[in-house]
N, C-alpha and C positions, 0 to 999 in steps of 0.2 A: 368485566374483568378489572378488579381493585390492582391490582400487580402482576405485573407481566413475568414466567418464570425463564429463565436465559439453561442451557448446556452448554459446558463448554467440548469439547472433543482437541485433547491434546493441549496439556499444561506446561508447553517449555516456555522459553522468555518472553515473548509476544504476549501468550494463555492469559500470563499473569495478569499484563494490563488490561485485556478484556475486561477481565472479572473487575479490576482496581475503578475502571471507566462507568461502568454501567451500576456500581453500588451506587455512585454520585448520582447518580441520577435522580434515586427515589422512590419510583414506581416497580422497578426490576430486584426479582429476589434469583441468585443464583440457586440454582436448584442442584447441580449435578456437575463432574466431571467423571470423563470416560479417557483413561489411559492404554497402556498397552498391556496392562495385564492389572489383575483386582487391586496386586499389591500397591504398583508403581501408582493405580488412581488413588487407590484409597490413603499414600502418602503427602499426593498431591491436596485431594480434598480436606483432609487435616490441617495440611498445613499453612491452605486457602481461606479453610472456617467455611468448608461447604458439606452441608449435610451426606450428598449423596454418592457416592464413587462406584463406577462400572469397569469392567477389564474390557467390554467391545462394544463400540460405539453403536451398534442395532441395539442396544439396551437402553441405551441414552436417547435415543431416537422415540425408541416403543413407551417412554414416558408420559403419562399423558401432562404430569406437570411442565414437563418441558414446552415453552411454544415458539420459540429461538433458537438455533443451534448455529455457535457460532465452531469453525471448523476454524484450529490453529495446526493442524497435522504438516506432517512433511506435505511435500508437492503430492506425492504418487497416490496418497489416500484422501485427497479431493476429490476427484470424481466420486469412490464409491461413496465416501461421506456425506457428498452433498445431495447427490441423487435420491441416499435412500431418506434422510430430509426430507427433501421437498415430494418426493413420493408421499411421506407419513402426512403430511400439509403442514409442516412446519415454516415457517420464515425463517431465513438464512443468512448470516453473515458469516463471510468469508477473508481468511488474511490474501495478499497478492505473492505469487500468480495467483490467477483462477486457477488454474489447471496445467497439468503436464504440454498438450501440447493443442494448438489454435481450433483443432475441431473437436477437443473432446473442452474446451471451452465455448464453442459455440452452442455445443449440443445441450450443457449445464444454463446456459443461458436463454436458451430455447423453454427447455424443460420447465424451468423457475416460473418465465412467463407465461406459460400454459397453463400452468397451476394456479396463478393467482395469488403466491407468495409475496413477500415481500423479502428482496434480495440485495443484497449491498456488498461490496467487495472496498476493506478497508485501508483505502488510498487518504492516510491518517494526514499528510501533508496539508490537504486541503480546508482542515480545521482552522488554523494558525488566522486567527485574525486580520493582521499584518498581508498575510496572500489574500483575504480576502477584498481587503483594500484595493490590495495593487488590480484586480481583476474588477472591480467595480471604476476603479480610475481608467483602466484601457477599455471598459465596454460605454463611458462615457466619454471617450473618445479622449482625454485628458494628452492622450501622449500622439495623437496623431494617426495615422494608417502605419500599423506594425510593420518593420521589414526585416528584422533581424531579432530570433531566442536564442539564448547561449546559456551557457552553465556546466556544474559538474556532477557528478556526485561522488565522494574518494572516502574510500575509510580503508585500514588499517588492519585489523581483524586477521588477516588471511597471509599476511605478509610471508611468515614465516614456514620454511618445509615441514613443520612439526602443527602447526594449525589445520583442522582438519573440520570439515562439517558435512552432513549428507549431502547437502545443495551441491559438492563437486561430485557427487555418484550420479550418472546419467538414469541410472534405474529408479532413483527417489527423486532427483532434483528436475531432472529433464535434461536439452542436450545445452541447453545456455544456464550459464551461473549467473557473473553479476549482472548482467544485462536485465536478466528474469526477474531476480534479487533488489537490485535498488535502481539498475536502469527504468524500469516498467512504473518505479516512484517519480524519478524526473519526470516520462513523458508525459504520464498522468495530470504530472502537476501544472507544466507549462501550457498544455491544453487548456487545462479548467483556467488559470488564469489567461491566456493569451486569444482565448475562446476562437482557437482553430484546430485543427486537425489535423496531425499527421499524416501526411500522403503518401513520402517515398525517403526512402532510406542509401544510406550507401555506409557502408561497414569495415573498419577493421580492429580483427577481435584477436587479441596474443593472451596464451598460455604462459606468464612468465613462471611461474614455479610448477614445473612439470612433473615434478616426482615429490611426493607427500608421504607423508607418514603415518596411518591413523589406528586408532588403539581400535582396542572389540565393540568401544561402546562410545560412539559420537555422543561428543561435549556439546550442552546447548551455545547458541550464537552468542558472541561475546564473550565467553567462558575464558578460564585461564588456564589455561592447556597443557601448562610444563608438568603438572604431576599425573595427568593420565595414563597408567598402565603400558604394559609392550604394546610395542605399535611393530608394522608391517610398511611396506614399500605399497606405495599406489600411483599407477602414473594417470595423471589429469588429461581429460580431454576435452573439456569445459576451459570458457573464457575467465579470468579474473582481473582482466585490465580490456577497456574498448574505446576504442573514438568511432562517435557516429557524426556523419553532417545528413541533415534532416531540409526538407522540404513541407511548407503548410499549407494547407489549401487558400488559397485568396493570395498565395506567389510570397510570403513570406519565406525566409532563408533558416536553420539554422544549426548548433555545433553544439556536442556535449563528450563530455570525457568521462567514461565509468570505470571504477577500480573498485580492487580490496585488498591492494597490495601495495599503498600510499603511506609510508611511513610519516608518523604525525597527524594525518587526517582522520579521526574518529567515527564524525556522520556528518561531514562538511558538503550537504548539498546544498548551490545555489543557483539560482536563475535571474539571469538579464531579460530584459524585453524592451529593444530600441526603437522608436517611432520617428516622426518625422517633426514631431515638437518636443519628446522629453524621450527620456527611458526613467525606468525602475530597476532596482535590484533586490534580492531579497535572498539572506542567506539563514540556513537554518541552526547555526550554531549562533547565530544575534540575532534572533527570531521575532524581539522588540522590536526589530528597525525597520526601518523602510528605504532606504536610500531612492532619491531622487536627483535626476541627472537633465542640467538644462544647457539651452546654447549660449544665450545670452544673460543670463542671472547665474547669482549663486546656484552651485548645487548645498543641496540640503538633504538632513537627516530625518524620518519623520518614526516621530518614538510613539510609541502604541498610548493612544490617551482615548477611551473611548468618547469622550466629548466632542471631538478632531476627526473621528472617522465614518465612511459615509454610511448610511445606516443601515443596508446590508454588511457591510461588516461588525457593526457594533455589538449584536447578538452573539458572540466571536468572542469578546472582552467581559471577562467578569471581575476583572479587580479596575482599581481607578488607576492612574499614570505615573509609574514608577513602583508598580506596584508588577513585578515580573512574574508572567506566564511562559508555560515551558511547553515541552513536547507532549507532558500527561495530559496537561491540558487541551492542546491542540486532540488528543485522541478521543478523551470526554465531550467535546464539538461533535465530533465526527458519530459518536455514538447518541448525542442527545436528538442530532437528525434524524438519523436510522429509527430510534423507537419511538422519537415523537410519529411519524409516518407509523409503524408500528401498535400504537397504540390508537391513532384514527384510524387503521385497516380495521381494528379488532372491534372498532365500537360501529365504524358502520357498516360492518359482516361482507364490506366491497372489496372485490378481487383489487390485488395491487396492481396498478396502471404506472408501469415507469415513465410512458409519455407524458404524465400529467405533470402539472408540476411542481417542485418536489425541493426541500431546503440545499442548496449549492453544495454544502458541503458532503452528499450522500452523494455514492458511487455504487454502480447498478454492477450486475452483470455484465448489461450489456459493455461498461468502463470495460471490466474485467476481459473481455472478448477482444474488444478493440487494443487494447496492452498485448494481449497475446498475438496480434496480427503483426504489433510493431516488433515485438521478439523475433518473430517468426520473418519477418522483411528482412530484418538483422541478420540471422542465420542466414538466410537463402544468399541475400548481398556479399555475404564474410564468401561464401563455399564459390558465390561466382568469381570470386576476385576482386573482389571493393567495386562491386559496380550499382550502379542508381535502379533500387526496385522500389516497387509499389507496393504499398499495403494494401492489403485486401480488404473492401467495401464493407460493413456490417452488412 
């Protein structure tokens, strides 16, 4: 196989950067997208510069040039998108959530592994260089035995009663918004870097804008919403503001704040990680840095130079020092992982073994499963009354 061909299924704002991430690469020809009807693909695929457009995704599937399908759909049309995938024997990438709701995520993670696919669910944070750092610094032990993660993630977007997206429809989105939405990117992240586990949760999750407004036809995410058509009254029943305090396996502690109702805050997620000799910080709107925090010396800034950084990260950094990498980039990492793995499944015809092991910044299914249990801890903890649950085992 000279070139690997990629589908996409579903062209809204994320779709784009698939497609943008994976031409970088080299080896990947986009072959195809599949929208909601011939028109809305075949506008997209023009306007992408991609030969093929489908009105339903079993078309895009049944491709043989396809060997990829990455799914950008609402939540609700994950499952059947992914399943019937990995049924065809396609390899899969997936945007987060995995899935509507913790076992029809388990079952997509099951399935993938059966097959022999190669599956990845794109928790794009973990690209950044800079995280890769700070994760190679605490698994050499740099900061000491971890005892405290903390951070936020706040954006803006959703502020207003006239801002409207499917992700508050419990029928598309599921029964949690931003927890599902950008909280499930936090946990993800401080996992892979804090290399622990999520255990047990305790939750409080508020509706601040209860009655919404939304037109016939849901604005892609980040859109600007004030000329959209008659709208109608909706009353929300989904989270858009949450504090969790979290518990890690090995007795670390820790606290995160989720929104989309944070005036001023954009995509301001960031993460602490305090030890018993430093902490790090690392925010993703100064995505160069690194902040380092000591007891007895200076604290210090440490700017992305890939000469400076330890050498699992370096592969992370493709320009030289001062030379600024962004979020596109951090999502091209994340895809040069995926199809490097991808492209040695293909050449030595071996089923894909997620236990093997596999470049840092690729996220399985199985991520995918485990994000949904901490959702689902979340939920269960909010309904008990802010009380201490346990996430469910893979």
């Amino acid at each position: 196989m000279t070139k690997i061909g990629m589908g996409l299924v579903g062209a809204g704002f994320v779709g784009a950067h698939h497609i943008d991430a994976v031409r970088r690469l080299g080896f990947v020809d986009v072959v195809a997208i599949a929208g909601s009807s011939d028109a809305s693909a075949r506008a997209k695929a023009d306007a992408l510069n991609v030969p093929k457009a489908y009105g339903r995704f079993e078309d895009l599937v049944a491709d043989p040039d396809v060997h990829v399908v990455h799914n950008t759909t609402p939540n609700h049309l994950h499952g059947p998108v992914l399943t019937a995938a990995i049924r065809a024997g396609k390899h899969v990438v997936s945007d987060k959530p995995l899935a509507m709701t913790v076992d029809e995520a388990r079952c997509l993670w099951q399935l993938a592994r059966d097959a022999g696919v190669v599956h990845a669910v794109t928790f794009n944070y973990r690209g950044n260089p800079m995280v890769q750092q700070a994760r190679e610094m605490i698994a050499a032990g740099k900061l000491g035995p971890v005892h405290f993660v903390h951070g936020s993630y706040l954006q803006d977007w959703l502020l207003e009663p006239t801002d409207f997206s499917w992700r508050l429809e419990p029928e598309k989105g599921g029964e949690s918004s931003a927890v599902a939405d950008i909280g499930s990117h936090w946990c993800d992240l401080v996992q892979h870097v804090a290399g622990r586990r999520i255990v047990e949760v305790l939750a409080d999750l508020t509706t601040v804008v209860g009655t919404r407004f939304r037109s016939a036809k849901s604005p892609e995410a980040f859109a600007n919403q004030k000329t959209v058509g008659t709208r109608e009254a909706f009353t929300v029943r989904s989270e858009d503001l949450a504090t969790i305090l979290v518990r890690f396996d090995g007795g670390a502690k820790g606290a995160v704040n989720v929104g989309q109702v944070c005036a001023g805050h954009k995509n301001d997620l960031w993460f602490e990680v305090n030890g018993a000799r430093g902490s790090v910080r690392w925010e993703q709107e100064r995505q160069n840095d690194l902040w380092l925090g000591q007891r007895n010396s200076a604290n210090a800034v440490m700017t992305k130079d890939p000469s400076m950084l330890a050498p699992a990260a370096q592969r992370y950094a493709h320009l030289p020092a001062g030379h600024q990498e962004a979020w596109a980039d951090a999502f091209c990492n994340v895809m040069r992982d995926i199809y490097g793995t991808i492209r040695s499944a293909s050449l030595s015809g071996e089923p894909f073994d997620a236990a093997a092991a596999r470049p840092p910044a690729f996220a399985t299914f199985e991520d995918g499963y485990h994000a949904a249990c901490i959702v689902d801890a979340v939920l269960a903890s909010h309904r008990g009354g802010a009380v201490w649950t346990k996430v469910r085992a893979s």
